[in-house]
N, C-alpha and C positions, 0 to 999 in steps of 0.2 A: 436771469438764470445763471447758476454758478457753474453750468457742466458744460462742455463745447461737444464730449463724445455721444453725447445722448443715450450713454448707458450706466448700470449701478454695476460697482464690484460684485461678481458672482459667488452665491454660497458654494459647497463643493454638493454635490446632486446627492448626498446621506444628512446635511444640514435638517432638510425639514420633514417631520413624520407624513410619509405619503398617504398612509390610510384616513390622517386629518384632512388634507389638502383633496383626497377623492372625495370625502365627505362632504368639504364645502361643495365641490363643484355639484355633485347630485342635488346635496338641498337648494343650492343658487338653479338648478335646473327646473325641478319643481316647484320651485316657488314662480318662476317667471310664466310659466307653463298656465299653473294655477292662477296667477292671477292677469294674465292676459284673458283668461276663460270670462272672468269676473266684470273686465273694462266692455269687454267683447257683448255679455250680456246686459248690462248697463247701458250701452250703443243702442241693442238693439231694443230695449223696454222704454218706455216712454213715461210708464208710471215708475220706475225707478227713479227716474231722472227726476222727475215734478216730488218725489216726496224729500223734504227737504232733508228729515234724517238720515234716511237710508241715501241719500246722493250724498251725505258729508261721512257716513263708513265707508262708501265706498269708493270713494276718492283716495281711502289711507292705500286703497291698491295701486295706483301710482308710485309714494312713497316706498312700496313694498316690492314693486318691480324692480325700482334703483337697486335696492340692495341687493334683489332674486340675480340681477347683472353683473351684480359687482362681484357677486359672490364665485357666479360664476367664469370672470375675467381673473380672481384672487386664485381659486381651484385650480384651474388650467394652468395658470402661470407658475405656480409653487410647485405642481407635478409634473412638470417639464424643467429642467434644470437651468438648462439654456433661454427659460425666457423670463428666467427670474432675476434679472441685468436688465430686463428693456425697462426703458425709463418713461418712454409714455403709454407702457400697458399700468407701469406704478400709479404714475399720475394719477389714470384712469378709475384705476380701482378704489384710489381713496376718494376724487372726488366723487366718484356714486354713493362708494357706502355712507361717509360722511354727510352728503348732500339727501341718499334715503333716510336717514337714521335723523335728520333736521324733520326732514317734511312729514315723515310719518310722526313726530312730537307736535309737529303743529297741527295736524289733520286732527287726531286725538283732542286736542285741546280746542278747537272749532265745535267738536263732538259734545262733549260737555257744556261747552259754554251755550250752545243751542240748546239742550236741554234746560241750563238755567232760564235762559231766556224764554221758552214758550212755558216754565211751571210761573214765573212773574211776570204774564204775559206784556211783557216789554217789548215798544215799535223797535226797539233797534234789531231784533229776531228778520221783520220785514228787511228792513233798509238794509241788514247784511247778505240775507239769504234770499229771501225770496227771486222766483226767477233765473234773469242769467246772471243777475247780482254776487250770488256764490261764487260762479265763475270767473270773475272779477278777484272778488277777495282773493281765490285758491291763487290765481296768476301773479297776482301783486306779489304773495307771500311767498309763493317758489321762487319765480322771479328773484325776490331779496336774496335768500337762501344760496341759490346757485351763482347769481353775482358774486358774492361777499364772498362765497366760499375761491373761486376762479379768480377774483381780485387779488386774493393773498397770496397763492401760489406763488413760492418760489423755487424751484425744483433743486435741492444740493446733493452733490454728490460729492464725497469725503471716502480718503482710504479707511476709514474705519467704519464707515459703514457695512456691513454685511446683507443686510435686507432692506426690503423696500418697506416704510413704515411713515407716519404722519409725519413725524420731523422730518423726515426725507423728502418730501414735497412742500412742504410750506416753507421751510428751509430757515434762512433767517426771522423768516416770519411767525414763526413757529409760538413764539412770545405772545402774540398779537392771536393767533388763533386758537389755542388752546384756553386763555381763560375766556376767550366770546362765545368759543363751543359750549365747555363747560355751564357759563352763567346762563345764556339762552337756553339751553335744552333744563337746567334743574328749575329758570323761574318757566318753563312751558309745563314740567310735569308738574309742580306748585300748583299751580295755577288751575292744570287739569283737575287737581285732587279738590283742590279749597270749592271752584264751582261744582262738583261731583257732589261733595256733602252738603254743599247749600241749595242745592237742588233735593237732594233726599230730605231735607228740614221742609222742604217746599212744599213737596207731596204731602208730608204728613200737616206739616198745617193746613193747605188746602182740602184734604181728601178726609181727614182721620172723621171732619164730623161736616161730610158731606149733604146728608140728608135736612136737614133744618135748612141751608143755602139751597140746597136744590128743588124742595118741594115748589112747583106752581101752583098757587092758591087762585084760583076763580069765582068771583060770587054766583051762585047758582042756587034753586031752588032744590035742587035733587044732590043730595051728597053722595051718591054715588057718582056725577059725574066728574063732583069735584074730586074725588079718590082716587079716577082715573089719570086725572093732570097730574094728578102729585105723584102718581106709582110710575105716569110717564116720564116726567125731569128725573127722579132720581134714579132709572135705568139708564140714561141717557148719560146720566154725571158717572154712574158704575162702568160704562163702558169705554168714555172719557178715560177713566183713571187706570181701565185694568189694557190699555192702548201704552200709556205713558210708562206702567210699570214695568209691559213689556219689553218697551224701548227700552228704560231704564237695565233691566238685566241684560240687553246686549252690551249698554255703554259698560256697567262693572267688570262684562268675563273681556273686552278691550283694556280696559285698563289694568287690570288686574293680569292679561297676558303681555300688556305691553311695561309693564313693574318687574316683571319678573325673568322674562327672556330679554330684553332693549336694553334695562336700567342697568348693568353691568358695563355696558359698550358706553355707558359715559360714565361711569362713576370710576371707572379703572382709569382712565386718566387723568385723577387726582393725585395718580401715582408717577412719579416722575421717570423710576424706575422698574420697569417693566418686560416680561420676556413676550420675541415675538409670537412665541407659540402660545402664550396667555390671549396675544388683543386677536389672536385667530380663532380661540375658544368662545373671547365672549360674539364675535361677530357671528360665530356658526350658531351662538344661543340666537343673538338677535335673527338671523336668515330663520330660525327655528318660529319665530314670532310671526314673522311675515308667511311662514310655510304652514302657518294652522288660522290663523286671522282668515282666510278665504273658507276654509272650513266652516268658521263661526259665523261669518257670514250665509252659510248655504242653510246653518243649521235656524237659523234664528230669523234670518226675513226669507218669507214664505212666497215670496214674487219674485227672487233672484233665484233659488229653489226652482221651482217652474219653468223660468225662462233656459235655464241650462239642461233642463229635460227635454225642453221644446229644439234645442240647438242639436241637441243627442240624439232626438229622437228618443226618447224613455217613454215610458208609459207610467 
């Protein structure tokens, strides 16, 4: 660590828009709010937890808390004058957002890739997910995340620094983190996309001419019984498929929220140079991802739904 006083040079208390900095802090409030509702619910359902899909969205609530934290540690600090110099509320703030804004890319990308994997019905779907197996995976992969990211740290402090910002915590190191952030998070969303559309190819070659596969053909004298096994499989392949598709429109309006509020918060650091009220805008987009994703969740699986009424008390 290059600082002895453990604090950053202080802006003067008009430096940063307070109605931005109240902003974050409310959505980091709500977001945390929200999706503690979501962990809390998840705890308490048992089929949530056993289905393997809906236990890999809702895990991106985790990822989504870091931030709802951080956001709120960033807000409070920037609206207080005097605690925008503390050097390990900086710290703090970066490693969460940084370290939410990782794990919700990998969460995401777990999401999809279990989709490829159960439309090709491929063992490795088992060997990763199944069980407490998942649990394992999610551990390993934060685990990595939060090492790597707390490995780098180097906290500097320079008179020319005026705010607390990523090169002010990683310090020297800064080199070394920026392009691993960068290349990790762009081959994770890749990655998310490329298995997203080869899953969609999936459905449609499996599903589009379901009927001919799915008829069971019995030898019988009576063809109407036979009529019956056949009209039975391919209800049972319609119901297969209109399960998967449904899955399928949760994974799109995820990635398609997490493209559009998240991708900012790393693509802006291709930019060397940068104002600090810019990386405050895209992070309060990203909090804004993590503040509706609990939502998408409520709207779209029908047992997380329930279970929060049941906690409520709703009828």
């Amino acid at each position: 660590m290059n600082s002895t006083n453990g604090s950053l040079p202080r802006p003067s208390a008009n430096s940063f828009p307070v109605p931005l900095s109240v902003t974050l802090f409310s959505l980091g409030t709500i977001v945390t709010i929200e999706n503690c509702i979501v962990m809390i619910a998840c705890i308490r359902n048992l089929k949530l937890r056993k289905n393997i899909h809906h236990n890999l969205v809702l895990a991106l609530s985790i990822g989504d808390l870091f931030l709802g934290v951080g956001a709120i540690c960033t807000g409070f600090r920037l609206t207080i004058p005097v605690l925008s110099g503390v050097l390990p509320l900086c710290i703090g703030n970066v490693f969460l957002q940084v370290t939410g804004v990782a794990m919700s890319h990998f969460q995401t990308f777990y999401i999809s890739f279990n989709r490829f994997l159960v439309i090709t019905e491929s063992r490795l779907n088992t060997m990763m997910f199944d069980g407490y197996r998942k649990y394992i995976v999610y551990a390993i992969s934060w685990t990595t995340v939060m090492s790597f990211n707390a490995s780098i740290m180097a906290p500097l402090v320079s008179s020319k620094k005026r705010v607390c910002n990523v090169k002010t915590v990683y310090g020297n190191n800064y080199d070394i983190f920026r392009p691993t952030f960068l290349s990790f998070n762009a081959v994770l969303l890749t990655l998310t996309i490329v298995f997203y559309v080869l899953t969609l190819w999936g459905i449609r070659h499996r599903y589009r001419k379901t009927a001919p596969k799915s008829t069971v053909t019995v030898e019988s004298s009576q063809d109407q019984s036979s009529s019956t096994y056949t009209s039975s499989g391919s209800q049972i392949e319609k119901i297969k498929a209109r399960r998967f598709l449904n899955s399928m429109k949760l994974v799109s309006i995820i990635i398609i929220a997490l493209m559009v509020f998240s991708g900012p918060i790393v693509f802006i650091n291709l930019s060397q140079e940068r104002s600090h009220i810019v990386i405050i805008m895209t992070l309060c987009a990203a909090t804004v991802n993590s503040l509706i994703n609990p939502i998408i969740y409520g709207l779209q699986i029908e047992d997380l739904k329930n279970e929060i009424k049941k906690m409520f008390k709703c009828k």
